[in-house]
C-alpha positions in Angstrom: 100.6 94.6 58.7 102.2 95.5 55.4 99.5 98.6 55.2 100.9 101.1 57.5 99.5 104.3 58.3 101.4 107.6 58.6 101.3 108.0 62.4 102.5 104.7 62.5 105.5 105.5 60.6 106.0 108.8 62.4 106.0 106.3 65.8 108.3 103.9 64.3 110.7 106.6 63.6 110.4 108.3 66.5 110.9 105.1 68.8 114.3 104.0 66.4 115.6 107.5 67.5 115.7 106.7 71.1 119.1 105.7 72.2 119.5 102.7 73.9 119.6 103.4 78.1 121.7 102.7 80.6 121.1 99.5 83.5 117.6 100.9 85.2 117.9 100.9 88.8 115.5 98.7 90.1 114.4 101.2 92.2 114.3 104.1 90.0 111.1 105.9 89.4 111.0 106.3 85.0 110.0 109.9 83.9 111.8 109.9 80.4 111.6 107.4 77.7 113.0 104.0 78.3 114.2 100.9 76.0 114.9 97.2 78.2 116.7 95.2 75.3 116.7 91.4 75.3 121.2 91.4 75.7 120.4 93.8 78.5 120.1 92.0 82.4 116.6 93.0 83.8 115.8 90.7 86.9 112.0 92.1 87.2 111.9 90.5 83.9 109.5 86.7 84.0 108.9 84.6 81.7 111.7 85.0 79.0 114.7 82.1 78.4 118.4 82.8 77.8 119.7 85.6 75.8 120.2 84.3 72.0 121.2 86.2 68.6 120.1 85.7 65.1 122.0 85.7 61.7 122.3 89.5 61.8 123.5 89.5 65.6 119.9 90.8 66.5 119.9 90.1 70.6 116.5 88.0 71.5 114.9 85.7 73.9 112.2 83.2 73.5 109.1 83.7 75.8 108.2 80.3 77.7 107.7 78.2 79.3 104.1 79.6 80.1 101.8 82.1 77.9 102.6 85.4 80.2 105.6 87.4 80.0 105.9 90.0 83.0 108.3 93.3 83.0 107.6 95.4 86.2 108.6 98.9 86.0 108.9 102.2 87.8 106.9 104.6 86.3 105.8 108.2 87.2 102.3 108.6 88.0 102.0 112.1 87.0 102.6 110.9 83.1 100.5 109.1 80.7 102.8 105.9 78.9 102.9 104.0 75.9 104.4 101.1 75.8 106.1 99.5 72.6 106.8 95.6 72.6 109.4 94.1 70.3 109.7 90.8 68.5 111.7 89.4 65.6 110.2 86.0 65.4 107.3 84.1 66.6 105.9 80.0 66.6 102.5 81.0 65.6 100.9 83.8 63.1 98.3 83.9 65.4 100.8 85.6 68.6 100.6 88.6 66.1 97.2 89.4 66.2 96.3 87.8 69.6 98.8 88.8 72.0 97.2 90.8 75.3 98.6 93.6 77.1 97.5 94.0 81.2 98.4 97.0 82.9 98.6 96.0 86.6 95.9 93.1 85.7 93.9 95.5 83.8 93.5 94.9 79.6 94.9 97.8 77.6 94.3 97.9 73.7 97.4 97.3 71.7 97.8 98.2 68.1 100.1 95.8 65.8 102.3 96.4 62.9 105.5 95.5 61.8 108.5 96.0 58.8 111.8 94.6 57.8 111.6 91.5 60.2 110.7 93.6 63.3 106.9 93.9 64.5 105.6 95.3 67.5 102.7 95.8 70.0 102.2 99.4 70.9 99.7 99.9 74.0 97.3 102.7 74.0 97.9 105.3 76.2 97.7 104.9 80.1 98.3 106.4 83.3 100.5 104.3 86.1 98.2 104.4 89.2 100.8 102.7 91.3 104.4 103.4 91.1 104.9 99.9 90.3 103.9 99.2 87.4 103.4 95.3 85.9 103.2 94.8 82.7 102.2 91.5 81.8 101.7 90.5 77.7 99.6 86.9 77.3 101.2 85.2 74.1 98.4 82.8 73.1 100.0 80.4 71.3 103.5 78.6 71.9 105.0 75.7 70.4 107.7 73.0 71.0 110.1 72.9 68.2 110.9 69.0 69.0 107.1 67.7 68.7 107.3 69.3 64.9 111.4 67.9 64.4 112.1 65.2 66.8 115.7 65.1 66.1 116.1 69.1 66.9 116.4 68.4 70.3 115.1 71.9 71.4 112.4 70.8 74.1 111.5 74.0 75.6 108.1 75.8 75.0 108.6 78.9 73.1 106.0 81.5 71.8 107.7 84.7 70.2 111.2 86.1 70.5 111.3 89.4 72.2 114.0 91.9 71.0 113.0 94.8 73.3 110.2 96.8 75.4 109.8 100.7 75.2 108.4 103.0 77.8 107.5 106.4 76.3 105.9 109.1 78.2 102.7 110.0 75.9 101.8 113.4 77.8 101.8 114.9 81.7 98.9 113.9 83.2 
């Protein structure tokens, strides 16, 4: 993840200059760009535990219990998406090379990369058949910190800490 390309740069960039948006409606239909933080309250949002912070104040939460996070969004049908997933840590090298995107229970392609203690799953382009739109990312690997440090005391089954998700129209449709 250390060799990235150009485009990927030019993403990266382009995703950092989005400004952080308001509380979404639950029942508003998105037809502009989008970031969901992890300090930000999203109740279609499954699969994610309390709201924590690292060293640098970086906002998180831990996926778990179970291997699926779900987000369920609004999206126009008459664009085509991308969608860029966040993390700052993970349990298991392997979440960053095996993690699966499905689009309302259909597998789109994800490309990986990462810099500076941030990596990320971008989707491939898609188009929202349905208004609703559920995303759901399977994180194949999670671990319990206590079973590796019995005296941690942290029982809870965690697989990579999510910083934020990204909706980003690609083109009209």
């Amino acid at each position: 993840m250390n060799h990235l390309t150009p485009e990927v740069h030019l993403l990266m960039d382009r995703v950092a200059s989005l400004s952080p948006a308001p509380l979404l409606d639950e029942k508003e239909v998105l037809t502009s760009s989008y970031q969901l933080r992890a300090d930000k309250h999203c109740a279609t949002a499954r699969g994610l535990y309390a709201l924590e912070y690292d060293k640098r104040g970086t906002s998180y939460r831990w996926t778990g219990p179970r291997d699926m996070v779900t987000f369920n969004f609004r999206l126009s049908r008459n664009l085509s998406w991308t969608i860029i997933f966040r993390l700052i840590a993970t349990t298991d090298p392997r979440n960053l090379t095996e993690t699966k995107l499905f689009v309302n229970d259909k597998q789109v392609s994800l490309s990986t990369g990462g810099a500076s203690g941030m990596w990320y799953f971008e989707s491939e382009p898609f188009s929202a058949r349905y208004e609703m739109t559920i995303l759901r990312y399977l994180i194949p690997v999670s671990v319990v910190p206590s079973d590796a440090d019995p005296g941690c005391g942290d029982d809870r089954r965690l697989g990579v800490a999510w910083h934020d998700i990204r909706a980003i129209p690609a083109s009209f449709v």
